[in-house]
mmJSON file of the N, C-alpha and C atoms, coordinates in Angstrom:
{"data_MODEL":{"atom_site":{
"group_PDB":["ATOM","ATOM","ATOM","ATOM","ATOM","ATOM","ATOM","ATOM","ATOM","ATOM","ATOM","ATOM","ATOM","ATOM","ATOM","ATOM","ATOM","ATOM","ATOM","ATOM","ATOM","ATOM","ATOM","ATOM","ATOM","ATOM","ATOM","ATOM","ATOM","ATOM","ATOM","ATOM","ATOM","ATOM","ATOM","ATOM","ATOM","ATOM","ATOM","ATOM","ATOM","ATOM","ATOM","ATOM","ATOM","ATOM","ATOM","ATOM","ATOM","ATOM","ATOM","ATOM","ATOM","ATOM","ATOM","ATOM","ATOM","ATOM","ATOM","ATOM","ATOM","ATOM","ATOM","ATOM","ATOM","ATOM","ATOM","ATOM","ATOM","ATOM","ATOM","ATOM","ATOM","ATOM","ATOM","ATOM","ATOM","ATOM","ATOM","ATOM","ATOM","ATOM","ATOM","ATOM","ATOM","ATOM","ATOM","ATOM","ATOM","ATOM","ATOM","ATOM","ATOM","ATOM","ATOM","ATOM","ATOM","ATOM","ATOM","ATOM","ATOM","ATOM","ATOM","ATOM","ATOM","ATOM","ATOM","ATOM","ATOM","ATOM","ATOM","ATOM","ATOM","ATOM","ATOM","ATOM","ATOM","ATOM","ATOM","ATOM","ATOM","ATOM","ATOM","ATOM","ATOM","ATOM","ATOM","ATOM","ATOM","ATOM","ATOM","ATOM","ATOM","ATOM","ATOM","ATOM","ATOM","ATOM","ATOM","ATOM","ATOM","ATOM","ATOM","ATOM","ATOM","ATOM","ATOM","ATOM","ATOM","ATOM","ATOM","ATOM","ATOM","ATOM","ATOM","ATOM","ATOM","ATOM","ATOM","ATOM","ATOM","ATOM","ATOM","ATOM","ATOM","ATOM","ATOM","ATOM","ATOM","ATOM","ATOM","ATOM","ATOM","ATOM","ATOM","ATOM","ATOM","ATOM","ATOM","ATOM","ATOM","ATOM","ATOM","ATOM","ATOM","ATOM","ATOM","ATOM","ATOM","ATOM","ATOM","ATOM","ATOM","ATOM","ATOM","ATOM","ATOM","ATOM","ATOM","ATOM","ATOM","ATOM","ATOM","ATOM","ATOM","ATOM","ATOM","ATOM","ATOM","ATOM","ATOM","ATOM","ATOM","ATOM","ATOM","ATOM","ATOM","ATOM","ATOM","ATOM","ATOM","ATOM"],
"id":[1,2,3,4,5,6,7,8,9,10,11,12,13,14,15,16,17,18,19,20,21,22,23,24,25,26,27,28,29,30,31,32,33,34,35,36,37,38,39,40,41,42,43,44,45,46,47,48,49,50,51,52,53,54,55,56,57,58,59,60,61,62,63,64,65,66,67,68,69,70,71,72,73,74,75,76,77,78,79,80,81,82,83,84,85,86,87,88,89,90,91,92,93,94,95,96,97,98,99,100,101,102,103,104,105,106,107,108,109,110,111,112,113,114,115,116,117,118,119,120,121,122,123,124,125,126,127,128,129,130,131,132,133,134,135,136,137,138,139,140,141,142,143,144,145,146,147,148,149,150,151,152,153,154,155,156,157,158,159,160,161,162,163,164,165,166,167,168,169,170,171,172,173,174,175,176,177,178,179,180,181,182,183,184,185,186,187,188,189,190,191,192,193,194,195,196,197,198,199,200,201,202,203,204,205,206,207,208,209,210,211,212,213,214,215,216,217,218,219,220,221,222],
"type_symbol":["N","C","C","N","C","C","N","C","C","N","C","C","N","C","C","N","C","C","N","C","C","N","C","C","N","C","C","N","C","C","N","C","C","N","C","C","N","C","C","N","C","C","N","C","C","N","C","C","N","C","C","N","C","C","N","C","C","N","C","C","N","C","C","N","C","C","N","C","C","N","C","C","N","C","C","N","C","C","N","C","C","N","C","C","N","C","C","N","C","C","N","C","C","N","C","C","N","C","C","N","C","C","N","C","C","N","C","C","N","C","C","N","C","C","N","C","C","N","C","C","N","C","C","N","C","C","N","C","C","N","C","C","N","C","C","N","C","C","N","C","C","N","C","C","N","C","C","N","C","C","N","C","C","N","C","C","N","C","C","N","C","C","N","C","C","N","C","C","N","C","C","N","C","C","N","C","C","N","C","C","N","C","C","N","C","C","N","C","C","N","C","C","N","C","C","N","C","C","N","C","C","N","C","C","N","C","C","N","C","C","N","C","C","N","C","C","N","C","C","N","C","C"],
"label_atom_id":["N","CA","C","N","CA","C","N","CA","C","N","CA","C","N","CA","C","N","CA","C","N","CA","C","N","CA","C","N","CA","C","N","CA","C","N","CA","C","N","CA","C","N","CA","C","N","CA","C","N","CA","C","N","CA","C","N","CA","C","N","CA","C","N","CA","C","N","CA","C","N","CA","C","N","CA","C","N","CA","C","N","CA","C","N","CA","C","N","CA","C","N","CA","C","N","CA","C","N","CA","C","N","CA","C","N","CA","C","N","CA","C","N","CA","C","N","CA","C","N","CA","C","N","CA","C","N","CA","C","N","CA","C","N","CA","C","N","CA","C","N","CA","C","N","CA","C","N","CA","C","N","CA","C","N","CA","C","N","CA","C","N","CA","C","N","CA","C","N","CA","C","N","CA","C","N","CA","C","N","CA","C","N","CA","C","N","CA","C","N","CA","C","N","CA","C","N","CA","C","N","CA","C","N","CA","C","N","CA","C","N","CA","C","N","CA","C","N","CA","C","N","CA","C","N","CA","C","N","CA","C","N","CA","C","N","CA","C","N","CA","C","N","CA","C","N","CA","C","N","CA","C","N","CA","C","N","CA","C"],
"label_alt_id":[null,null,null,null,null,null,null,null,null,null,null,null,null,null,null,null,null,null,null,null,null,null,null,null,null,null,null,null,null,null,null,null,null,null,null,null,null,null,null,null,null,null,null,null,null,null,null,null,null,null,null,null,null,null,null,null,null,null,null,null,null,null,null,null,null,null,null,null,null,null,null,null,null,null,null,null,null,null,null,null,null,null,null,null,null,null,null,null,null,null,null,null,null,null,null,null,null,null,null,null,null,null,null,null,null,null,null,null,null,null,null,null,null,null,null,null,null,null,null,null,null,null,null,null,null,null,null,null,null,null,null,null,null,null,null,null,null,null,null,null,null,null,null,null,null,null,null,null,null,null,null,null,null,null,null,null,null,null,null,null,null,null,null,null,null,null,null,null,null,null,null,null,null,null,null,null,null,null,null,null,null,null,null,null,null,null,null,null,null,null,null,null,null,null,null,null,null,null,null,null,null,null,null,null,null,null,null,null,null,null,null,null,null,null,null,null,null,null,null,null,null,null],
"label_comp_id":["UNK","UNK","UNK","UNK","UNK","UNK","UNK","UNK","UNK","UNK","UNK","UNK","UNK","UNK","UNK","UNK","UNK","UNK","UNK","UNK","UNK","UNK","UNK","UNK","UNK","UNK","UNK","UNK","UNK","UNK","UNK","UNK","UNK","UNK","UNK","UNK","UNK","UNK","UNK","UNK","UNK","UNK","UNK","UNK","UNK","UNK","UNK","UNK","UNK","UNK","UNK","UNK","UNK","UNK","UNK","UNK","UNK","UNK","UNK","UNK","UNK","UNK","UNK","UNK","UNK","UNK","UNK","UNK","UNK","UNK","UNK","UNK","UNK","UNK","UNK","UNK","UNK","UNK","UNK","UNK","UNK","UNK","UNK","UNK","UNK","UNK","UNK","UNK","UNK","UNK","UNK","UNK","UNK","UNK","UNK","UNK","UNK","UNK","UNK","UNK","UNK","UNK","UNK","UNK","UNK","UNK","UNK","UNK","UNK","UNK","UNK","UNK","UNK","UNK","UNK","UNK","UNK","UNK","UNK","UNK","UNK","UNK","UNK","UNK","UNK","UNK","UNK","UNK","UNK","UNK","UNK","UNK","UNK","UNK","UNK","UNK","UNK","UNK","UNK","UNK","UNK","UNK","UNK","UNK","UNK","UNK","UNK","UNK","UNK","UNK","UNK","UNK","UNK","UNK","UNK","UNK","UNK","UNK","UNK","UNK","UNK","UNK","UNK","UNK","UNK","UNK","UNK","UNK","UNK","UNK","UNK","UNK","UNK","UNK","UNK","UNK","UNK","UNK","UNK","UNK","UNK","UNK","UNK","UNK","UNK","UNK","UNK","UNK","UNK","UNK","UNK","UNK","UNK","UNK","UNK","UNK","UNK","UNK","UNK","UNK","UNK","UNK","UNK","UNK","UNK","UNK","UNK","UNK","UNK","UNK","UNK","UNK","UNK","UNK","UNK","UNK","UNK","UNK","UNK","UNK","UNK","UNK"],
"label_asym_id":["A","A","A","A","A","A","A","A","A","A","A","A","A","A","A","A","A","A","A","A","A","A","A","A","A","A","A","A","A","A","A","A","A","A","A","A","A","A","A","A","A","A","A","A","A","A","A","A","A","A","A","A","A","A","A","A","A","A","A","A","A","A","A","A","A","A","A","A","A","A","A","A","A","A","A","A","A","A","A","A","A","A","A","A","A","A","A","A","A","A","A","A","A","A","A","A","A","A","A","A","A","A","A","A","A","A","A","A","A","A","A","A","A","A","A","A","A","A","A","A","A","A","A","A","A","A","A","A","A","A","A","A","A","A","A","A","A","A","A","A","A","A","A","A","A","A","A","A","A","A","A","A","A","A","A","A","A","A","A","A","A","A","A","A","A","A","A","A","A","A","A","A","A","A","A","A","A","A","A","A","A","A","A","A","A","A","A","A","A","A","A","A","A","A","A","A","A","A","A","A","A","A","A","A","A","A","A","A","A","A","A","A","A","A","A","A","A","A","A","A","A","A"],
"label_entity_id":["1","1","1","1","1","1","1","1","1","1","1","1","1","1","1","1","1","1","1","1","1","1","1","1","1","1","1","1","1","1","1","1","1","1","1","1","1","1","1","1","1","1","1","1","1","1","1","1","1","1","1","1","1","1","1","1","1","1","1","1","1","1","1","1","1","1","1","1","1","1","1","1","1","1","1","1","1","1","1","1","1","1","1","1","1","1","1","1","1","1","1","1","1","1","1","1","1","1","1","1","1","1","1","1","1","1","1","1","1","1","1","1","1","1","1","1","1","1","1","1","1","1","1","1","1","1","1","1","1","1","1","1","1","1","1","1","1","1","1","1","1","1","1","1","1","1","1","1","1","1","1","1","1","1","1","1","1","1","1","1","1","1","1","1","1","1","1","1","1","1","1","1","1","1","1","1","1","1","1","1","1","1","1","1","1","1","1","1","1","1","1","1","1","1","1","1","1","1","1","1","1","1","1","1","1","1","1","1","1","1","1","1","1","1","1","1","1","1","1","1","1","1"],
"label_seq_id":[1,1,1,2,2,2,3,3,3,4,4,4,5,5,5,6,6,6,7,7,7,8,8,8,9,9,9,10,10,10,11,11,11,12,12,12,13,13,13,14,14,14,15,15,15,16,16,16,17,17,17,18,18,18,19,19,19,20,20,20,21,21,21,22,22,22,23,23,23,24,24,24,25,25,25,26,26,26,27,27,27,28,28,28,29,29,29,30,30,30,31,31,31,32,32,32,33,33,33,34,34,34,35,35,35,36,36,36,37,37,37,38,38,38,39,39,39,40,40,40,41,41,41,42,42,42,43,43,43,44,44,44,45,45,45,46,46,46,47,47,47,48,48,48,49,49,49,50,50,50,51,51,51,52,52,52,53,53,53,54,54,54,55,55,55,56,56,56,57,57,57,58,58,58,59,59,59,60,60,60,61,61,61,62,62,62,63,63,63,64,64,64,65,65,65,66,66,66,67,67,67,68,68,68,69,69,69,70,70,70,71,71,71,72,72,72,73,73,73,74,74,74],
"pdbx_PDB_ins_code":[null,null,null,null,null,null,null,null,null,null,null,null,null,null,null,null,null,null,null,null,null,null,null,null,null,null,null,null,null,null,null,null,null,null,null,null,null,null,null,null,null,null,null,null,null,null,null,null,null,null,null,null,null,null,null,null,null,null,null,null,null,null,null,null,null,null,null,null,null,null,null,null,null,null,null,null,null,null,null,null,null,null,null,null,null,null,null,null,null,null,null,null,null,null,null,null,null,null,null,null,null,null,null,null,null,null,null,null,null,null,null,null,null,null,null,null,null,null,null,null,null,null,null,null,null,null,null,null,null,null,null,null,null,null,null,null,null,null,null,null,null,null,null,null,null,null,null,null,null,null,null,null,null,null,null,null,null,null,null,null,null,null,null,null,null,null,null,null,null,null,null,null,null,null,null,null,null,null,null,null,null,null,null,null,null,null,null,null,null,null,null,null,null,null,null,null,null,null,null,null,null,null,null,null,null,null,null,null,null,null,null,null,null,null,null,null,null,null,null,null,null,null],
"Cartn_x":[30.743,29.885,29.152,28.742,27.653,25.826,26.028,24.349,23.735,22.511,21.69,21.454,21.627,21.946,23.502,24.308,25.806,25.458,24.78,24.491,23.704,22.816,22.141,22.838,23.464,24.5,25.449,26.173,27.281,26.508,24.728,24.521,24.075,23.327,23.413,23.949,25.563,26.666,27.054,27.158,27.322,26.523,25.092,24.347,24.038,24.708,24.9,26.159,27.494,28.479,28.52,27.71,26.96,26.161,25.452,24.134,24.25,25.494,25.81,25.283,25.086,24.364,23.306,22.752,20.969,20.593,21.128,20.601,19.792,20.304,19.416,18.297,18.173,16.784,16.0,16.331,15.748,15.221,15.927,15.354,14.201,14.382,13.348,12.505,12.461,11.004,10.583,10.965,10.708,9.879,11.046,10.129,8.374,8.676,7.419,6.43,6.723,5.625,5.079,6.293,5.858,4.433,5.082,3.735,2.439,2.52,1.344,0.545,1.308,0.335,-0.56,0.847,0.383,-1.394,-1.144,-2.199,-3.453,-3.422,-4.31,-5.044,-4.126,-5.302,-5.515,-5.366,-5.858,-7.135,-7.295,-8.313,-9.278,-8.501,-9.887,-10.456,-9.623,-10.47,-10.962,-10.604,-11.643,-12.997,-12.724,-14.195,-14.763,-14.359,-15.066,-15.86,-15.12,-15.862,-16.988,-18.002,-19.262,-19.628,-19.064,-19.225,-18.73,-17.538,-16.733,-17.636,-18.439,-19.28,-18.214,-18.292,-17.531,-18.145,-17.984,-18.397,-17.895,-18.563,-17.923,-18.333,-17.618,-18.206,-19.11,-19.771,-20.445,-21.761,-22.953,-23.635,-25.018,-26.388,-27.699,-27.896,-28.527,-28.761,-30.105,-31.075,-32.731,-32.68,-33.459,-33.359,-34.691,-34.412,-35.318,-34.904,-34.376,-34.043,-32.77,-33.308,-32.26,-31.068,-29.759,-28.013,-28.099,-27.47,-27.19,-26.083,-26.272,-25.241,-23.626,-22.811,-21.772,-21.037,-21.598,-21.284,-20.924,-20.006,-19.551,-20.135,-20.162,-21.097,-19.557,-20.188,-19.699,-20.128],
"Cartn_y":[48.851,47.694,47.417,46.206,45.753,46.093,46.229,47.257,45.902,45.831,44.821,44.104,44.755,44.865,43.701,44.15,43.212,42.498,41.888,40.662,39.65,40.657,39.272,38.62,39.666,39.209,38.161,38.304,37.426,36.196,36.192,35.225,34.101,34.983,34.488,33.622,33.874,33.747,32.065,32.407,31.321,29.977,30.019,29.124,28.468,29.691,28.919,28.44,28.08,27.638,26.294,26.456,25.06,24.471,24.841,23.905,23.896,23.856,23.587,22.734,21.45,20.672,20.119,20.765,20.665,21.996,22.517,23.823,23.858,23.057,22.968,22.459,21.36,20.646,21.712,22.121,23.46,24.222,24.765,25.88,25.477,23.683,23.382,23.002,22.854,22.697,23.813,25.124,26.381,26.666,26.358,26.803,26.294,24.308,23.592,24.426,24.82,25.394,26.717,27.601,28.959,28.131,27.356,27.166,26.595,26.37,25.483,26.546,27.263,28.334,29.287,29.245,30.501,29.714,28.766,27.287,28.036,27.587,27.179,28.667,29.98,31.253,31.331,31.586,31.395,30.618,29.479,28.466,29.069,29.644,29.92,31.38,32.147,33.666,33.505,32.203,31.737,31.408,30.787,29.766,31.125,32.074,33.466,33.742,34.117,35.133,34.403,34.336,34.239,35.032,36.101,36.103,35.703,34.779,33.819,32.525,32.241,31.251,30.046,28.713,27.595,26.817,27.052,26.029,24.848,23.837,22.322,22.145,22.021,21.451,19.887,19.855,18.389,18.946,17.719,18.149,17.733,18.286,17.976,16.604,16.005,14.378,14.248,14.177,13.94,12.607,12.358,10.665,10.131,9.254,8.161,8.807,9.514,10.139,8.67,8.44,7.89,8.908,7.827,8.425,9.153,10.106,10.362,9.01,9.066,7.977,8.619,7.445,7.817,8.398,8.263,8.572,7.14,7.514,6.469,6.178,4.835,4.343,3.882,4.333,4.477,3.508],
"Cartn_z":[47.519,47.66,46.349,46.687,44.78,45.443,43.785,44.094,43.988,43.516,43.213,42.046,40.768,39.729,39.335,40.13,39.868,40.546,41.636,42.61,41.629,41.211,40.162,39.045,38.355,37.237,37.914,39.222,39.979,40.124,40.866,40.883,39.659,38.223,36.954,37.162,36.992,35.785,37.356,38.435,39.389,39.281,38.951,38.296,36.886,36.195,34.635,34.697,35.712,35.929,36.623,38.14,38.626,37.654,36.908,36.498,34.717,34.394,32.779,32.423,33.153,32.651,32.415,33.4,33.283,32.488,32.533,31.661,30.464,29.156,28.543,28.617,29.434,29.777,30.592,31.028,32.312,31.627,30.46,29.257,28.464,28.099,27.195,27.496,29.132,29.951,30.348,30.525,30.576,29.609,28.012,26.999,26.449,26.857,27.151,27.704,29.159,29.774,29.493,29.128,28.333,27.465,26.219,25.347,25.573,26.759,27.185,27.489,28.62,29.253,28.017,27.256,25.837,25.51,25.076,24.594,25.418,26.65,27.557,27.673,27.762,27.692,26.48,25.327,23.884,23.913,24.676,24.489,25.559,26.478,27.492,27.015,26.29,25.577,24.764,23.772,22.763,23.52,24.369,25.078,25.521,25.951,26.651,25.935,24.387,23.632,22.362,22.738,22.222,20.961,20.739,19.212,18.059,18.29,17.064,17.376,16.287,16.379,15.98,16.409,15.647,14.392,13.588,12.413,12.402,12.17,11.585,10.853,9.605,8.228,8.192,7.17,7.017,6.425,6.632,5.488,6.688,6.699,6.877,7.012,7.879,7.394,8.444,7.111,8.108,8.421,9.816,10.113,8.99,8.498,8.035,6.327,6.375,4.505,4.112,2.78,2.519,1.936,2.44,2.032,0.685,0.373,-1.11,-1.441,-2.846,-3.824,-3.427,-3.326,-3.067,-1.821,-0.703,0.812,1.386,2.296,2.747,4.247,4.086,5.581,6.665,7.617,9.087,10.193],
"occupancy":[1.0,1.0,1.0,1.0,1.0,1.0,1.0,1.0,1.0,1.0,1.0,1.0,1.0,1.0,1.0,1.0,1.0,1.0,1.0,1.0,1.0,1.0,1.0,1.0,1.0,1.0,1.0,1.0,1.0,1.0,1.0,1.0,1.0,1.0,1.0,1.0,1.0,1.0,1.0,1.0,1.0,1.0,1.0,1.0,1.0,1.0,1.0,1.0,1.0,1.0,1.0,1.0,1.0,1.0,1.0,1.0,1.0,1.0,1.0,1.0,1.0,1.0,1.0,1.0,1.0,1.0,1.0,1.0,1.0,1.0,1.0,1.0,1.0,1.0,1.0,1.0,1.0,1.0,1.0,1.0,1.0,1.0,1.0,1.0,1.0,1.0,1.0,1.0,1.0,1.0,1.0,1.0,1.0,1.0,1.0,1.0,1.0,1.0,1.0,1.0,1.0,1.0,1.0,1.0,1.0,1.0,1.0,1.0,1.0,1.0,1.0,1.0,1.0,1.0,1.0,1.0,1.0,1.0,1.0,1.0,1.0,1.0,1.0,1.0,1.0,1.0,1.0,1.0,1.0,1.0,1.0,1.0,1.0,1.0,1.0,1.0,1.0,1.0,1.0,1.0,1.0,1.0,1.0,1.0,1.0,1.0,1.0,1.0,1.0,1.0,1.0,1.0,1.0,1.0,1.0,1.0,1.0,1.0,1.0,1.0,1.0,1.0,1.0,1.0,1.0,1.0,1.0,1.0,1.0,1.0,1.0,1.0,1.0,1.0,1.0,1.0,1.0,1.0,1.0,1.0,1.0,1.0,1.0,1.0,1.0,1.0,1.0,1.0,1.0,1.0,1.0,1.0,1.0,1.0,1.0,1.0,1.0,1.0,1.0,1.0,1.0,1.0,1.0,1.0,1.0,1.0,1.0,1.0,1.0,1.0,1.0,1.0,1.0,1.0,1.0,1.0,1.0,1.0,1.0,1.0,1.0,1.0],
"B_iso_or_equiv":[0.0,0.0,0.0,0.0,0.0,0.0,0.0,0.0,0.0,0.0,0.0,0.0,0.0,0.0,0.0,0.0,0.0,0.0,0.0,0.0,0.0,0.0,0.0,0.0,0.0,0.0,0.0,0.0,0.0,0.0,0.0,0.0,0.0,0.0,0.0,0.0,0.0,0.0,0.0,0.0,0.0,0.0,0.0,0.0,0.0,0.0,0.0,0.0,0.0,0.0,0.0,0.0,0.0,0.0,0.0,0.0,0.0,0.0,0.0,0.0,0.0,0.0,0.0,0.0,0.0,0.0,0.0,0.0,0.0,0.0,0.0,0.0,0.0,0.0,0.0,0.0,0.0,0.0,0.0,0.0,0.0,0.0,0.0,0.0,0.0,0.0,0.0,0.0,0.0,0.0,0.0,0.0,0.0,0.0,0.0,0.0,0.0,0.0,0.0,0.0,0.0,0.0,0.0,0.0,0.0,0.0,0.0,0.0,0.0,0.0,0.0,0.0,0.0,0.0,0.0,0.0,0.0,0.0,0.0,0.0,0.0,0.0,0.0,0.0,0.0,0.0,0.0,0.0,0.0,0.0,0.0,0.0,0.0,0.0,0.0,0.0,0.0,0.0,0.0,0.0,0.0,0.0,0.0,0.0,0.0,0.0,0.0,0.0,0.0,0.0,0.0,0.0,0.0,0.0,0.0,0.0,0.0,0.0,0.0,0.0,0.0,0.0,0.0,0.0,0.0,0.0,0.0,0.0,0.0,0.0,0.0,0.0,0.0,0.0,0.0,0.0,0.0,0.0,0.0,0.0,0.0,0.0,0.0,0.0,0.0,0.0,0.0,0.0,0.0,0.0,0.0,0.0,0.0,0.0,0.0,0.0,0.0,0.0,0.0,0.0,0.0,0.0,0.0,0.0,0.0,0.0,0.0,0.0,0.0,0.0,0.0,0.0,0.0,0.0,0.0,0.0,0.0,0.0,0.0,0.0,0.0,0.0],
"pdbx_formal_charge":[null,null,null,null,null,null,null,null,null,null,null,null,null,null,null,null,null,null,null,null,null,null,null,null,null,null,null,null,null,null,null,null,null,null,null,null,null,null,null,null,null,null,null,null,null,null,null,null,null,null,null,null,null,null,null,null,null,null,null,null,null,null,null,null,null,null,null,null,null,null,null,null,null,null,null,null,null,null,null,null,null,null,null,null,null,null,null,null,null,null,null,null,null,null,null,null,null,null,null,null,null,null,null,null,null,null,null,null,null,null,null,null,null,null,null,null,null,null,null,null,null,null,null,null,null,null,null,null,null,null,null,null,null,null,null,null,null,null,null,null,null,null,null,null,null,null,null,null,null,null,null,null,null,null,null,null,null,null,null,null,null,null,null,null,null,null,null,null,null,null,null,null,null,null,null,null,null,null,null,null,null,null,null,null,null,null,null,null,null,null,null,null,null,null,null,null,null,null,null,null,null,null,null,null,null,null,null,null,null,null,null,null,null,null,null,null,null,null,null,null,null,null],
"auth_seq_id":[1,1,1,2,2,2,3,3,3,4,4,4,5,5,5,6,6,6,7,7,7,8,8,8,9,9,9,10,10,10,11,11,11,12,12,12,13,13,13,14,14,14,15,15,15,16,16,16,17,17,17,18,18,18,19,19,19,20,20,20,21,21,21,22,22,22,23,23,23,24,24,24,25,25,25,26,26,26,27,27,27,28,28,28,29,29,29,30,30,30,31,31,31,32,32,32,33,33,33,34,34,34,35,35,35,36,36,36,37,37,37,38,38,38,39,39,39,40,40,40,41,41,41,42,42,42,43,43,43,44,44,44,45,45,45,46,46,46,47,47,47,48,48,48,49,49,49,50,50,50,51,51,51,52,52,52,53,53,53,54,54,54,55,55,55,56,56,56,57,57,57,58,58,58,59,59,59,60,60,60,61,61,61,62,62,62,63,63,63,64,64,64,65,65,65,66,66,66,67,67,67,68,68,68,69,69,69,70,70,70,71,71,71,72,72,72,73,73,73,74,74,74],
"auth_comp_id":["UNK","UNK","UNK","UNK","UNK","UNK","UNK","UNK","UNK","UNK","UNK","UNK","UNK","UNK","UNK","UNK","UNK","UNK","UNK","UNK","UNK","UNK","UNK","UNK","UNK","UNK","UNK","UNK","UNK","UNK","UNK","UNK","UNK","UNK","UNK","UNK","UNK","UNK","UNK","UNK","UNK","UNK","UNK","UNK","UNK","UNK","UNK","UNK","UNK","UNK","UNK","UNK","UNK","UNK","UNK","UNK","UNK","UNK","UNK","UNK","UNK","UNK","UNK","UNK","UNK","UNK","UNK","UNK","UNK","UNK","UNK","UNK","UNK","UNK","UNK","UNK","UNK","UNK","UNK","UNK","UNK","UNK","UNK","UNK","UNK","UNK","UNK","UNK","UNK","UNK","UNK","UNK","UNK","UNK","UNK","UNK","UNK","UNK","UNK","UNK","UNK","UNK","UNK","UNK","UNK","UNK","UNK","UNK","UNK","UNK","UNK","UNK","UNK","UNK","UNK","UNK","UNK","UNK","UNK","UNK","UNK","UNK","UNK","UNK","UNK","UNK","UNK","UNK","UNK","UNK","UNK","UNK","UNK","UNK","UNK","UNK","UNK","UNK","UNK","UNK","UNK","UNK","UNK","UNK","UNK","UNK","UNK","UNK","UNK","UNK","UNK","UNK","UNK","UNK","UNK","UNK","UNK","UNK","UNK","UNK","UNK","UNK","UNK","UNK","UNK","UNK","UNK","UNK","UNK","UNK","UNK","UNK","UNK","UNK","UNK","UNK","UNK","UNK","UNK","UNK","UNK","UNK","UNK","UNK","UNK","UNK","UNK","UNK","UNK","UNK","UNK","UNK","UNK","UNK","UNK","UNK","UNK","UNK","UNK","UNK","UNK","UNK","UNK","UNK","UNK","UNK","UNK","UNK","UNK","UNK","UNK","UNK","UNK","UNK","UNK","UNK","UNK","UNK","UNK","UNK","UNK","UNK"],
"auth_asym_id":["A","A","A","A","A","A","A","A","A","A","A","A","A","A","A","A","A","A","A","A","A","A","A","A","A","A","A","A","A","A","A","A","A","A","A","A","A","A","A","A","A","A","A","A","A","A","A","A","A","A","A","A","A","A","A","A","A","A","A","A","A","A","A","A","A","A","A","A","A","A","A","A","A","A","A","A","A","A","A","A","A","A","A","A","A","A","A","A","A","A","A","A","A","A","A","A","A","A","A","A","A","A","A","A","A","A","A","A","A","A","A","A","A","A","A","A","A","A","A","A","A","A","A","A","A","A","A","A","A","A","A","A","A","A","A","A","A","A","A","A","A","A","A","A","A","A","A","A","A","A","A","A","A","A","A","A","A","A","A","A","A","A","A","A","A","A","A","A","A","A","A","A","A","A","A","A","A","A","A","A","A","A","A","A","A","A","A","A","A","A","A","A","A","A","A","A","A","A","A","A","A","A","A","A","A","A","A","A","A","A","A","A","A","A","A","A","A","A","A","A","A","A"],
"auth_atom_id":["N","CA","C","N","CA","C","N","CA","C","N","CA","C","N","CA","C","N","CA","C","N","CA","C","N","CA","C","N","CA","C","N","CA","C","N","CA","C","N","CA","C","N","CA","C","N","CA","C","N","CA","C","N","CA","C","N","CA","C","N","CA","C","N","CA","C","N","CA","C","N","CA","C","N","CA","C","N","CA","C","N","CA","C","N","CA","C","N","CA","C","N","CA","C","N","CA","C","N","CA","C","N","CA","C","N","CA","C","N","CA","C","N","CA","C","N","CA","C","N","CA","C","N","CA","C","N","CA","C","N","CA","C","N","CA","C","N","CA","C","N","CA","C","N","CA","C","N","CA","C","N","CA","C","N","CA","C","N","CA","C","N","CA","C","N","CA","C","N","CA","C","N","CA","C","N","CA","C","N","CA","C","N","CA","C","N","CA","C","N","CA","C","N","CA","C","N","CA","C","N","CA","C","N","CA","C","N","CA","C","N","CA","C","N","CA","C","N","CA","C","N","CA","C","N","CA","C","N","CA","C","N","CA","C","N","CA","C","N","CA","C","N","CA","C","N","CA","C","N","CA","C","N","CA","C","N","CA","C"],
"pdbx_PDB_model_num":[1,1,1,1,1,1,1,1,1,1,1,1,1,1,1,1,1,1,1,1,1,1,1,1,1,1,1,1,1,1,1,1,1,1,1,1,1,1,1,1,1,1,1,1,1,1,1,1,1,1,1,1,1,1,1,1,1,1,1,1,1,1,1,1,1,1,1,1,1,1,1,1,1,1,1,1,1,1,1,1,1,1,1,1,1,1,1,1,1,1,1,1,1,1,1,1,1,1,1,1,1,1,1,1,1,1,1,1,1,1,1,1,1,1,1,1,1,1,1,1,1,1,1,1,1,1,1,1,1,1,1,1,1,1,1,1,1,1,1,1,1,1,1,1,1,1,1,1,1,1,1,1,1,1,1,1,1,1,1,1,1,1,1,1,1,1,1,1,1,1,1,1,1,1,1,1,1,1,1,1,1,1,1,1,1,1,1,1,1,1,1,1,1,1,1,1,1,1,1,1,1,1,1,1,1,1,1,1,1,1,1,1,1,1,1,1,1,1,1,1,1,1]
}}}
């Protein structure tokens, strides 16, 4: 008799035979969603961890100070 091991391989090889043609699309929405998920915990262990502060560059701007020379208005 087939163990479990050759059942899966039989059934593999039976579905990459039916489904040749969707296959690649199947894979590259697989792979889509692999990266998303990857994305989405990266972003949520970033958001966890509180000691990587975020910087955004730019510069001080007191209200009522006038612009320095040469900045561009918005």
């Amino acid at each position: 008799m087939f163990g479990l091991s050759e059942l899966a391989i039989i059934l593999l090889v039976v579905i990459a035979v039916l489904c040749a043609k969707k296959l690649p699309e199947l894979t590259r929405s697989a792979g889509k969603s692999a990266r998303i998920l990857k994305a989405e915990a990266r972003a949520m262990k970033d958001e966890d961890d509180p000691a990587t502060p975020c910087v955004i560059q730019g510069e001080t701007v007191t209200p009522g100070e006038p612009k320095p020379q040469g900045t561009q208005q918005h």
